[in-house]
LUMPASE-638317 format. One record per residue (C-alpha): x, y, z. Coordinates in nm, 2 decimals. Example, Ala and Ser with C-alpha at 12.3 -4.5 7.8 and 13.67 -1.06 7.14 Angstrom:
2
+--------+--------+--------+
!   east !  north !     up !
+--------+--------+--------+
!   1.23 !  -0.45 !   0.78 !
!   1.37 !  -0.11 !   0.71 !
+--------+--------+--------+
This chain:
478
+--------+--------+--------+
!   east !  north !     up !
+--------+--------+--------+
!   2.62 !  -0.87 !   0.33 !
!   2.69 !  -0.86 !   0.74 !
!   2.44 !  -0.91 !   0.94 !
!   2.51 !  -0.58 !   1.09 !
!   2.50 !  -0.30 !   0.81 !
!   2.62 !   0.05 !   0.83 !
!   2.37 !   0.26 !   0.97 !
!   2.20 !   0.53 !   0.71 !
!   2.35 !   0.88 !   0.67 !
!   2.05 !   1.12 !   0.64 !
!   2.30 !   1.42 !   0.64 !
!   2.47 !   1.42 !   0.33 !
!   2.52 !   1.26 !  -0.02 !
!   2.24 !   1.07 !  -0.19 !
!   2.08 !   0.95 !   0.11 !
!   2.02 !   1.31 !   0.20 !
!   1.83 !   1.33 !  -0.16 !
!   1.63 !   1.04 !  -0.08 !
!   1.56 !   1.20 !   0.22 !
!   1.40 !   1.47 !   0.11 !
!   1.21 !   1.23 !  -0.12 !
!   1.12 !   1.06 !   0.13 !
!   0.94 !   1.41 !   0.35 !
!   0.79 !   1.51 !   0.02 !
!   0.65 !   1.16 !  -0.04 !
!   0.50 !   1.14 !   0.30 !
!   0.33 !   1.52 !   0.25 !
!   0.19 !   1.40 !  -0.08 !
!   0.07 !   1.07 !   0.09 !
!  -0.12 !   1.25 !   0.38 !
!  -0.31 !   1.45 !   0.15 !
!  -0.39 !   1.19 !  -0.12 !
!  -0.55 !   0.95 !   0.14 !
!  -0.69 !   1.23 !   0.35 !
!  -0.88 !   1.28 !   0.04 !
!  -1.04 !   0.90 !   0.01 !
!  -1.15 !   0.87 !   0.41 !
!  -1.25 !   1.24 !   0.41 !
!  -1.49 !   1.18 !   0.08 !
!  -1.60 !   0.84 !   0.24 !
!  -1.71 !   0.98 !   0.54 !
!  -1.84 !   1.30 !   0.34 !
!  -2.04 !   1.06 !   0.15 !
!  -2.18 !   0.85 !   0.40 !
!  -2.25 !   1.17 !   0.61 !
!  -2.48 !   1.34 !   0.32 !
!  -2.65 !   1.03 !   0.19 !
!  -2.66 !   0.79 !   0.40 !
!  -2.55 !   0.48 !   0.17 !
!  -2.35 !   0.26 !   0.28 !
!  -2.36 !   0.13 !  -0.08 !
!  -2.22 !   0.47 !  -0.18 !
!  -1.90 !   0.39 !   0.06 !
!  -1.82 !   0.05 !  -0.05 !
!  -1.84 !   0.16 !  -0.41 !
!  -1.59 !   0.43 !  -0.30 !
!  -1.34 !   0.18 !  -0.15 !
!  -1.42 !  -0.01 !  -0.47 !
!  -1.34 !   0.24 !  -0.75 !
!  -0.99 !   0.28 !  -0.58 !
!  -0.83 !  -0.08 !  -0.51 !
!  -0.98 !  -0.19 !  -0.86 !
!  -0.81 !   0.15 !  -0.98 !
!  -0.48 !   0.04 !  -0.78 !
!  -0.49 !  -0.32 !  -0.91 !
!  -0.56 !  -0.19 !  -1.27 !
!  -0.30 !   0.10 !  -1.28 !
!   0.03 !  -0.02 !  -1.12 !
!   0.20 !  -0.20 !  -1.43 !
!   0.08 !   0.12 !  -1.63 !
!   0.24 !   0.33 !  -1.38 !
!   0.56 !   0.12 !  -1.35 !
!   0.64 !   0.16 !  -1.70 !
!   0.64 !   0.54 !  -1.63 !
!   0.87 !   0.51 !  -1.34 !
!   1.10 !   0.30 !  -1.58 !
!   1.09 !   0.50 !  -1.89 !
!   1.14 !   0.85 !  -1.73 !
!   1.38 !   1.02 !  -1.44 !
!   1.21 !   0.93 !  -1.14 !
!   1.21 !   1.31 !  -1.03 !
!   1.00 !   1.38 !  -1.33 !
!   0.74 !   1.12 !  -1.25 !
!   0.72 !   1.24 !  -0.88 !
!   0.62 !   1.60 !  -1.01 !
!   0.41 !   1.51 !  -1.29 !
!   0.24 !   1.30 !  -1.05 !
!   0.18 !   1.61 !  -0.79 !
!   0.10 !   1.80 !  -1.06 !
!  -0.17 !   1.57 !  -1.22 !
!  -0.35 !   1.48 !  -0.86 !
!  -0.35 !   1.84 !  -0.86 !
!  -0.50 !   1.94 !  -1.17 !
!  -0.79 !   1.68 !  -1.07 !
!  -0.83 !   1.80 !  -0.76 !
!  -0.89 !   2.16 !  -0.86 !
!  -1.16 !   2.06 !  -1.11 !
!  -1.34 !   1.87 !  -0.82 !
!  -1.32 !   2.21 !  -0.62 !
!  -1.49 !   2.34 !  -0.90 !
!  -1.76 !   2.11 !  -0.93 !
!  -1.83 !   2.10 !  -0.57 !
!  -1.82 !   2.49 !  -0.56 !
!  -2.07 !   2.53 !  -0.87 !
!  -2.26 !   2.28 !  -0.77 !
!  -2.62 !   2.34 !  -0.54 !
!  -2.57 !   2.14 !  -0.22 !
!  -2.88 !   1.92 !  -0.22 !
!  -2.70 !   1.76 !  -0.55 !
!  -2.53 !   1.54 !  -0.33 !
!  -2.74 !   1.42 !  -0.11 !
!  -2.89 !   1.15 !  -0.31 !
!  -2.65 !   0.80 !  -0.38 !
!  -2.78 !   0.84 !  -0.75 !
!  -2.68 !   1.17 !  -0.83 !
!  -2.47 !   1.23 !  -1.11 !
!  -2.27 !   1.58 !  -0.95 !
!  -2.24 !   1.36 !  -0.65 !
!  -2.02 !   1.09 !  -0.87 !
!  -1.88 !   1.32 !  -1.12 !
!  -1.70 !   1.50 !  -0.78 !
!  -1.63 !   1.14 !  -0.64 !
!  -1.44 !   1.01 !  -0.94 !
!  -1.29 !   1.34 !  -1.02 !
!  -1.13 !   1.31 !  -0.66 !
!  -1.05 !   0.93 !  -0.64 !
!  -0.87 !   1.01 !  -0.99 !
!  -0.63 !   1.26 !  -0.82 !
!  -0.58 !   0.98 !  -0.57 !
!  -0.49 !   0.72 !  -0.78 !
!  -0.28 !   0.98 !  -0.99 !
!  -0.02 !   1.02 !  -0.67 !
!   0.02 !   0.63 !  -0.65 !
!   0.32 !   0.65 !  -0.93 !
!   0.51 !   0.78 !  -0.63 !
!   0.44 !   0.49 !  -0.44 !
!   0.65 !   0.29 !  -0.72 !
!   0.85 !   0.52 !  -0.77 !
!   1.00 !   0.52 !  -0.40 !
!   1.13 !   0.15 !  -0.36 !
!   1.31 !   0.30 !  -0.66 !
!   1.47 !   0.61 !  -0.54 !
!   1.59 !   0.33 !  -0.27 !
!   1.82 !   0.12 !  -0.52 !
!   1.92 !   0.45 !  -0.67 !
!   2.04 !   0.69 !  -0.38 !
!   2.08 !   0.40 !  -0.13 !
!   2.39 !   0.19 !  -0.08 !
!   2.32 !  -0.20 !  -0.12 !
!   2.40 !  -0.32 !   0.23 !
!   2.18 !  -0.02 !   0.39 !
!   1.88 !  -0.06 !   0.20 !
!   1.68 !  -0.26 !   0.44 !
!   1.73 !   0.05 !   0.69 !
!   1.60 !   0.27 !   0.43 !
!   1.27 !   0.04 !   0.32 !
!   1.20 !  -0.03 !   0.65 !
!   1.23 !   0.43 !   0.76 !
!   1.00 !   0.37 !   0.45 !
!   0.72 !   0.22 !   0.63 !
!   0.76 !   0.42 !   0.94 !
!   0.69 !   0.70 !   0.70 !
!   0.39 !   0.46 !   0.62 !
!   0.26 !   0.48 !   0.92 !
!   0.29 !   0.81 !   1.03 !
!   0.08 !   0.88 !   0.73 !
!  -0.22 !   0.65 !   0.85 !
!  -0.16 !   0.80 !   1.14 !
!  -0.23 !   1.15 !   1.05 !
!  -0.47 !   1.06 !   0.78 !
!  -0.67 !   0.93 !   1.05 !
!  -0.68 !   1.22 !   1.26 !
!  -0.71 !   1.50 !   1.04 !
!  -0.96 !   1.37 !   0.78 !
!  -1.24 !   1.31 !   1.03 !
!  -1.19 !   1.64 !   1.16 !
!  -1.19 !   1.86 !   0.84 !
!  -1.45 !   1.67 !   0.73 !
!  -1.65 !   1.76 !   1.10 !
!  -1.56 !   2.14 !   1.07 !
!  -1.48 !   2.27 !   0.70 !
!  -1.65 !   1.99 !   0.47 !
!  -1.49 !   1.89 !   0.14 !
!  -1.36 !   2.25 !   0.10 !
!  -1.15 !   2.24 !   0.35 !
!  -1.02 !   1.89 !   0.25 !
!  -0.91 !   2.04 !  -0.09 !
!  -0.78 !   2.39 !   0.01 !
!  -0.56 !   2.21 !   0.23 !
!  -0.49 !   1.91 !   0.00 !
!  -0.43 !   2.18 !  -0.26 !
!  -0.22 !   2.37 !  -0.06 !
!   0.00 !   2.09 !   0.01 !
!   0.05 !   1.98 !  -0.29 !
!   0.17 !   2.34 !  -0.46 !
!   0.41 !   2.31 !  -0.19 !
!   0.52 !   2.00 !  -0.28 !
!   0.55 !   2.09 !  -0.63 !
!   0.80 !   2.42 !  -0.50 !
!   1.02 !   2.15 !  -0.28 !
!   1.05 !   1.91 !  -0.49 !
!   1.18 !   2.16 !  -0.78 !
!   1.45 !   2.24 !  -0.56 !
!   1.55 !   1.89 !  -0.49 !
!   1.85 !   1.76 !  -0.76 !
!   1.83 !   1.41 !  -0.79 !
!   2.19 !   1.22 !  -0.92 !
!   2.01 !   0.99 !  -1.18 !
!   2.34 !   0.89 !  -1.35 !
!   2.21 !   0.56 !  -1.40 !
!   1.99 !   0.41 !  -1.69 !
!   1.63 !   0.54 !  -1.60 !
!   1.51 !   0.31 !  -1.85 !
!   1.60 !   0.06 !  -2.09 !
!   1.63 !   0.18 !  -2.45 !
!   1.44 !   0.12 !  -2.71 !
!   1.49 !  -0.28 !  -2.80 !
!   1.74 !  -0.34 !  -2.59 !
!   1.56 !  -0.59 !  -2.36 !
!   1.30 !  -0.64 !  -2.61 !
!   1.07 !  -0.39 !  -2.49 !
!   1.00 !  -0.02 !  -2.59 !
!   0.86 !   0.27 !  -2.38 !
!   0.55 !   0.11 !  -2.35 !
!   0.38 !  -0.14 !  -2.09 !
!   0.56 !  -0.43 !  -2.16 !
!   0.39 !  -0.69 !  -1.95 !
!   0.46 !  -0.96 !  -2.16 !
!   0.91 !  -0.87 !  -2.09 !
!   0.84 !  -0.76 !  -1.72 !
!   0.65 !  -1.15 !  -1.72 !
!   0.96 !  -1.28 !  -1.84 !
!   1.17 !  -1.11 !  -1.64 !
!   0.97 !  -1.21 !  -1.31 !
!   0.93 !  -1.56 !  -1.42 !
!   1.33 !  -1.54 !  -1.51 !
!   1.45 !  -1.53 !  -1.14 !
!   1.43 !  -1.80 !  -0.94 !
!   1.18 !  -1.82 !  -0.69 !
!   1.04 !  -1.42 !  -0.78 !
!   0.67 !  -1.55 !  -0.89 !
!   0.58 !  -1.73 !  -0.59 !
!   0.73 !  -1.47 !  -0.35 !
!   0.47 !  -1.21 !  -0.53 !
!   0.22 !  -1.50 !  -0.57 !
!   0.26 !  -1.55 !  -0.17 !
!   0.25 !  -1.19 !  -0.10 !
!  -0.07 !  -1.17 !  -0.32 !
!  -0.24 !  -1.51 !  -0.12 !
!  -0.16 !  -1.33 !   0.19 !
!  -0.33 !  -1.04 !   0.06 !
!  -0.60 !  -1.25 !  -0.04 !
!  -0.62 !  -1.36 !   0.31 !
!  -0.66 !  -1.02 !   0.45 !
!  -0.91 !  -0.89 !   0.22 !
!  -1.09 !  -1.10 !   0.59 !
!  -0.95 !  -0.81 !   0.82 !
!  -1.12 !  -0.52 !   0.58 !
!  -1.47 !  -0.69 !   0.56 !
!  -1.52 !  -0.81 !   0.92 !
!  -1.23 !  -0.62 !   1.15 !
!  -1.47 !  -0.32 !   1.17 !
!  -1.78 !  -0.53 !   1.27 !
!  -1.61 !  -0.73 !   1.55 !
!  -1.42 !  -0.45 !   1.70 !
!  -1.79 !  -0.24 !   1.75 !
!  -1.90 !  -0.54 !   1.89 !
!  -1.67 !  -0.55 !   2.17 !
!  -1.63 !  -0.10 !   2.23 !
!  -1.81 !   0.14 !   2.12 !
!  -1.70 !   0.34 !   1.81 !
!  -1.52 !   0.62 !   2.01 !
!  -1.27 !   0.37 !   2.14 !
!  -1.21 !   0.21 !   1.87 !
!  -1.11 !   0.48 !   1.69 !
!  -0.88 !   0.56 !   1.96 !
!  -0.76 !   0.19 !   1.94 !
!  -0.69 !   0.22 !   1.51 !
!  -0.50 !   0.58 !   1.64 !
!  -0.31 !   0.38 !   1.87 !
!  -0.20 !   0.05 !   1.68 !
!  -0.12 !   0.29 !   1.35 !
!   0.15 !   0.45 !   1.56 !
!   0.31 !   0.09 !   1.65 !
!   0.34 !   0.08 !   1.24 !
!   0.58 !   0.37 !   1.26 !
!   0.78 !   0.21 !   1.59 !
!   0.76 !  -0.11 !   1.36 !
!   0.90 !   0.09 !   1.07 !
!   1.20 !   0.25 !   1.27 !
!   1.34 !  -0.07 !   1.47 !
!   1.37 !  -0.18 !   1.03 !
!   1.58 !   0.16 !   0.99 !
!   1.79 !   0.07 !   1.34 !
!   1.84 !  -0.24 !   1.30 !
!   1.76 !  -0.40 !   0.97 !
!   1.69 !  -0.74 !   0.85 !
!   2.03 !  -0.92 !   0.85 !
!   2.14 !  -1.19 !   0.55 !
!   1.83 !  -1.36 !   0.50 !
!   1.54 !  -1.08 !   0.48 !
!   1.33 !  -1.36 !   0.27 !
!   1.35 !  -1.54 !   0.57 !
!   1.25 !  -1.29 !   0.79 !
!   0.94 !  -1.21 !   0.54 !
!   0.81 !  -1.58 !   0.61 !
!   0.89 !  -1.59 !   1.03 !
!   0.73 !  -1.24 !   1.01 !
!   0.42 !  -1.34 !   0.87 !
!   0.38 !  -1.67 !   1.07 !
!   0.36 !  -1.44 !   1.37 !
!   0.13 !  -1.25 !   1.19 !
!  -0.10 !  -1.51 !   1.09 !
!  -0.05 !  -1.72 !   1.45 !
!  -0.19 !  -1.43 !   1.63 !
!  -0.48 !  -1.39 !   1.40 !
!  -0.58 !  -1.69 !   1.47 !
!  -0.53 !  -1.72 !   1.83 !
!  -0.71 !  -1.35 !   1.99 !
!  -1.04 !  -1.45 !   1.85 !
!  -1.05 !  -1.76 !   2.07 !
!  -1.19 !  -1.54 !   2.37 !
!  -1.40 !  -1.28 !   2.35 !
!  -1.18 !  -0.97 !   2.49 !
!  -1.09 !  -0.62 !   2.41 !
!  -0.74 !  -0.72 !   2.54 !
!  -0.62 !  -1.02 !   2.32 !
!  -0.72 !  -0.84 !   2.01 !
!  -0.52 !  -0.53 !   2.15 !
!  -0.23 !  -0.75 !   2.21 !
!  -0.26 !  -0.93 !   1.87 !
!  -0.32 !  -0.63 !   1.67 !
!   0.02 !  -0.48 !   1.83 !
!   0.22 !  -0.76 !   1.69 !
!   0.08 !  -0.71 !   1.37 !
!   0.13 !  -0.36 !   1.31 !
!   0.46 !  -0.33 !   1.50 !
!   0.58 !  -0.65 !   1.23 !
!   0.41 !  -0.58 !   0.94 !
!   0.73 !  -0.30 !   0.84 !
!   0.95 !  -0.58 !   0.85 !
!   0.74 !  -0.81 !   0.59 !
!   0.73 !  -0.49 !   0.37 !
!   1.08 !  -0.38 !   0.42 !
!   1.18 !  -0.74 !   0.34 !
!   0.99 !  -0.79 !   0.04 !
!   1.12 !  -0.41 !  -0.12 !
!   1.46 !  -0.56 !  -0.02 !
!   1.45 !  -0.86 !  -0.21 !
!   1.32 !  -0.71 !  -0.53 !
!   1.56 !  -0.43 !  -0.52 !
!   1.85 !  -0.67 !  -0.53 !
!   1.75 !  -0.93 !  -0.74 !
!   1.59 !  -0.70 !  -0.99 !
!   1.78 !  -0.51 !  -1.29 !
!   1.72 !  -0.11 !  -1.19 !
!   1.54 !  -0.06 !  -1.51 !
!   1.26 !  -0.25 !  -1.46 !
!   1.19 !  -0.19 !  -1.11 !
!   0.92 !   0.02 !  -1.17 !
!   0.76 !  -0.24 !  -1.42 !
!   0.81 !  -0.51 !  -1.11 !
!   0.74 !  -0.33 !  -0.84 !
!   0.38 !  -0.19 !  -1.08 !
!   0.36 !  -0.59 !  -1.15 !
!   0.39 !  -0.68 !  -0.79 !
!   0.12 !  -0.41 !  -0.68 !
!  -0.13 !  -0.49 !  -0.92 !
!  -0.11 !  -0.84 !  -0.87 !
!  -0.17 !  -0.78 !  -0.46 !
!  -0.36 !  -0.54 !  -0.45 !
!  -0.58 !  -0.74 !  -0.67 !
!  -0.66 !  -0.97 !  -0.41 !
!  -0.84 !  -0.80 !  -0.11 !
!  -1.11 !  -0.65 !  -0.24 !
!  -1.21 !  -0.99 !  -0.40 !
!  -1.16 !  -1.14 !  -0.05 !
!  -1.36 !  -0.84 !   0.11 !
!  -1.68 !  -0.86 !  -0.15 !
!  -1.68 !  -1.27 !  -0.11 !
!  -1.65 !  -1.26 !   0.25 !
!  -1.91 !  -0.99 !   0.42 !
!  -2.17 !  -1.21 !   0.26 !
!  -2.06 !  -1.56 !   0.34 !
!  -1.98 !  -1.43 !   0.71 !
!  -2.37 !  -1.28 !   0.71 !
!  -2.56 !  -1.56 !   0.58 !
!  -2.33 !  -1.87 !   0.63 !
!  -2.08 !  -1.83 !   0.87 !
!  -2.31 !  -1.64 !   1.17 !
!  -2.63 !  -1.84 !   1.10 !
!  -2.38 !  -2.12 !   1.15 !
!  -2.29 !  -2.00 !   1.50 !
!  -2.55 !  -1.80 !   1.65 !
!  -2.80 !  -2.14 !   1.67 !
!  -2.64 !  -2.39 !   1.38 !
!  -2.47 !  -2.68 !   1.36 !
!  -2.16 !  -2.50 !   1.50 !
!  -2.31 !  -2.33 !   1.78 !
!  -2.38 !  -2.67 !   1.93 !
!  -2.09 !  -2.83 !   1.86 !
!  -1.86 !  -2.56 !   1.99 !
!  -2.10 !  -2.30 !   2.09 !
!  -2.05 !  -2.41 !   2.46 !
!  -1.66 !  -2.29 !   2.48 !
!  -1.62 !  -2.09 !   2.20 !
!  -1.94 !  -1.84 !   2.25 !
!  -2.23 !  -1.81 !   1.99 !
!  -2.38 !  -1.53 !   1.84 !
!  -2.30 !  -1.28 !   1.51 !
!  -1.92 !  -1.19 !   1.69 !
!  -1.83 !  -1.52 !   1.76 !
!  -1.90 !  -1.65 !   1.36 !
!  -1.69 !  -1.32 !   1.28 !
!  -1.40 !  -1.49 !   1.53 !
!  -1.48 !  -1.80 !   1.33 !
!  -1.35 !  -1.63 !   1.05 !
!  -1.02 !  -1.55 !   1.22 !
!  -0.95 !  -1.82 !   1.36 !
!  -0.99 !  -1.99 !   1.04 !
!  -0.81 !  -1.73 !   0.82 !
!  -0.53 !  -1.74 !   1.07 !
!  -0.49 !  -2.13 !   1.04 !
!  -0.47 !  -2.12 !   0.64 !
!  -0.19 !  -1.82 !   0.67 !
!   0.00 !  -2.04 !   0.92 !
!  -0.03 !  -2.35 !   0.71 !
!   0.07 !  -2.16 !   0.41 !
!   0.37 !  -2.00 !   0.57 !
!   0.46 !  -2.30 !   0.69 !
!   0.51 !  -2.48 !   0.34 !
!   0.67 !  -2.20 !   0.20 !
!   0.96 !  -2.23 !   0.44 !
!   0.99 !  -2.60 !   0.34 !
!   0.94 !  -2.53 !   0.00 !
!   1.21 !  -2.56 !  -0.30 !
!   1.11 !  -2.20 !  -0.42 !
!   1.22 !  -2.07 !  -0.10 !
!   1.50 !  -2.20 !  -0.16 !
!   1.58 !  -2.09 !  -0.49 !
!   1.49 !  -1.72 !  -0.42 !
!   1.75 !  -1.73 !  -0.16 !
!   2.04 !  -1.86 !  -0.37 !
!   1.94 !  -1.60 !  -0.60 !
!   1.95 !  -1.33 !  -0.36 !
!   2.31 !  -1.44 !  -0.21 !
!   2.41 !  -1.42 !  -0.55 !
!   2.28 !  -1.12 !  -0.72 !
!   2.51 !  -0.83 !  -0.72 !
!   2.52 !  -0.49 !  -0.87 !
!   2.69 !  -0.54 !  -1.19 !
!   2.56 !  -0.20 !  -1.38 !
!   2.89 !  -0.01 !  -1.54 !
!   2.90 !   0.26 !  -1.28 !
!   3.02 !   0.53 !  -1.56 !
!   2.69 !   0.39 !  -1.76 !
!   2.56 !   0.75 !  -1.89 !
!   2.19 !   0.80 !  -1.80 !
!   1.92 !   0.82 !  -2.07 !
!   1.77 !   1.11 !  -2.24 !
!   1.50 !   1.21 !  -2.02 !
!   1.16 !   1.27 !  -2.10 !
!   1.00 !   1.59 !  -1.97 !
!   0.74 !   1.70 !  -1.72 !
!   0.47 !   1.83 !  -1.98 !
!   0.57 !   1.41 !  -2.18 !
!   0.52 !   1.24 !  -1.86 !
!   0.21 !   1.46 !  -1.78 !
!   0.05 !   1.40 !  -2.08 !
!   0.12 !   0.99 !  -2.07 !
!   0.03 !   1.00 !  -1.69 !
!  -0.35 !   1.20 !  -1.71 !
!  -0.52 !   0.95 !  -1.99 !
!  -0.40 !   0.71 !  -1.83 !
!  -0.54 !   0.76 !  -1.45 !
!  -0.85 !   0.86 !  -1.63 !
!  -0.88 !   0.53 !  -1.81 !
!  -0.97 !   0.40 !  -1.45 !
+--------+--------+--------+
């Protein structure tokens, strides 16, 4: 592959498919995650928890962690068209029945942390969250499929601009219909949305005339789970584990950013601006995710995926060294205008080195395994920063050894903790360059190439209602 692909060619062909996809995707995105701030914020407004709001953000990234190998197998075993409707259409069907419960229920229900309406609504709606993310598997998918080899990049990395034009407008919109309609206006438009959605996508033919799945025993597995083949097929290529394992520590690492980036920010603007600042820096996401699409991430994209986050974790660690409203502007630039390319590179990779029928199983494997990792991070480290880390600075051993340049005080144990983090990620980065699975990932990526029969005839598809009735139990076993 040259270092300068073709460009992508949204007009016509497949890539006009997966642009469509691609629109529908990001609709179906907005809504979904205008849904979880909007009931955060909801929450928090009517009782007052802030318990109630961390076990929000709990229920979904254990949900997310728990779900994606579940939800990879469907994305394996079944056209991906008919998981990206039955996926609409489940989010939708629990959404409605949270309308329902919110409508019948008396309004001083929810306004106690302990009410039982209050969490029967919440997990009714975090439900038709997490019942949208098969889509989010699905689409690294729909890449390999309706994308040519040496223009993927371009397409993972309009991908993440699509990303982040989604935070982007969650951000916005959430806050306000939360302000102005309450939670009925979140789901009349959410609902909306989606029956829309539904209507596009129905219209939309997708050229799946490849295996969608493997068959029955052909590679060992059935149309079950399978995490003990998609195991074996991860550990199988050379250098796959630790590139998940890495992207997992680094995960790990940020779990830091979730529990403390909130607290150090209000300590140096007030919560207007910053606000304003998060509107911002989710824009640079979307600038991030369209230099990917124009100019994509040459031969060595595993490269790129370890010099991106170097520059990630380098600037982490260096803004919190002064106290200033500017540096972690700056730094926070880099690292949303970069982060598409760590993304995009990692999609890349996998979609290459990966046989298409068990994307959706690797891609489930590699989200799972992640996502796993902040929320661990984020519960361990708001406590340690309170009682350890802070005491430690604002008049501990650390405030006198380094108080004198460094500051003291609760915001400058919370820059401890950057600076820190920052260091590990660089060390870390630094010996996977140098390390012999680098290097073996990379051989294996120069030499993977698409050897599927191209007159292969696709599988015997499973239907909507199949998929639906697979794809419900299973959300609701969250």
């Amino acid at each position: 592959m040259s270092d300068r692909a073709p460009a992508l060619d949204l007009r016509s062909g497949p890539e006009r498919v997966f642009a469509h996809l691609l629109v529908n995707n990001v609709l179906v995105s907005v809504v979904n995650y205008t849904v979880w701030f909007a009931v955060t914020f909801w929450v928090f407004l009517e009782t007052g928890s802030v318990f109630a709001t961390g076990m929000i953000a709990g229920i979904f990234l254990v949900a997310t962690a728990g779900t994606g190998i579940w939800f990879g197998s469907l994305v394996d075993h079944h056209r991906k068209h008919t998981v990206l409707q039955a996926s609409a259409v489940a989010s939708t069907a629990f959404y409605a029945l949270a309308l329902a419960v919110y409508l019948l229920t008396p309004a001083e229900s929810f306004t106690t942390a302990g009410s039982l309406p209050l969490w029967v609504f919440v997990v009714l709606l975090m439900l038709g969250v997490i019942a949208g993310n098969p889509r989010m598997i699905a689409l690294p998918t729909l890449v390999t499929l309706l994308v040519p080899e040496d223009r993927r990049d371009r397409a993972n990395g309009l991908a993440g601009s699509a990303s982040g034009l989604s935070m982007l407008v969650t951000s916005v919109i959430s806050g306000l219909l939360v302000a102005f309609g309450g939670m009925a206006a979140v789901l009349a438009l959410t609902l909306t949305v989606l029956v829309l959605s539904i209507g596009h996508l129905a219209l939309v033919r997708v050229p799946e005339d490849r295996p969608a799945a493997s068959a029955p025993g052909a590679d060992g597995a059935g149309a079950g789970v399978d995490l003990r083949g998609t195991l074996r097929l991860v550990r199988g290529v050379p250098g796959l584990l630790p590139l998940i394992l890495f992207s997992c520590f680094n995960n790990f690492l940020g779990g830091a950013f979730m529990a403390l980036m909130d607290p150090y920010g209000l300590s140096l603007m007030s919560v207007q601006a910053w606000g304003l600042l998060w509107g911002g820096l989710s824009a640079l996401m979307i600038v991030g995710g369209l230099l990917v699409a124009r100019v994509g991430l040459g031969s060595r994209p595993i490269r790129v995926l370890l010099l991106v986050n170097a520059a990630m974790w380098a600037v982490t660690m260096l803004f919190p060294l002064v106290s200033s409203v500017l540096t972690l502007t700056v730094a926070m630039a880099v690292f949303m205008t970069v982060m598409p390319f760590a993304e995009a590179a990692e999609q890349t990779v996998l979609q290459r080195v990966v046989p298409f029928e068990r994307q959706g199983r690797v891609f489930g494997f590699a989200q799972s395994v992640e996502q796993a990792a902040s929320p661990l991070t984020a519960f361990l480290m708001a406590p340690f920063t309170q009682f350890v880390v802070i005491p430690f600075m604002t008049d501990g051993a650390g405030a006198r050894a380094i108080g004198g340049w460094f500051g003291t005080g609760a915001d400058r144990g919370i820059a401890l903790v950057f600076v820190v983090t920052g260091l590990i990620g660089v060390v870390v980065v630094l010996a996977a360059l140098a390390s012999p699975a680098y290097r073996r990932l990379s051989a294996a990526y120069a030499a993977a190439r698409e050897d599927a029969p191209a007159d292969e005839p696709p599988p015997a598809p499973a239907d909507d209602a199949v998929v639906l009735d697979r794809l419900v139990p299973q959300a609701a076993s969250c």
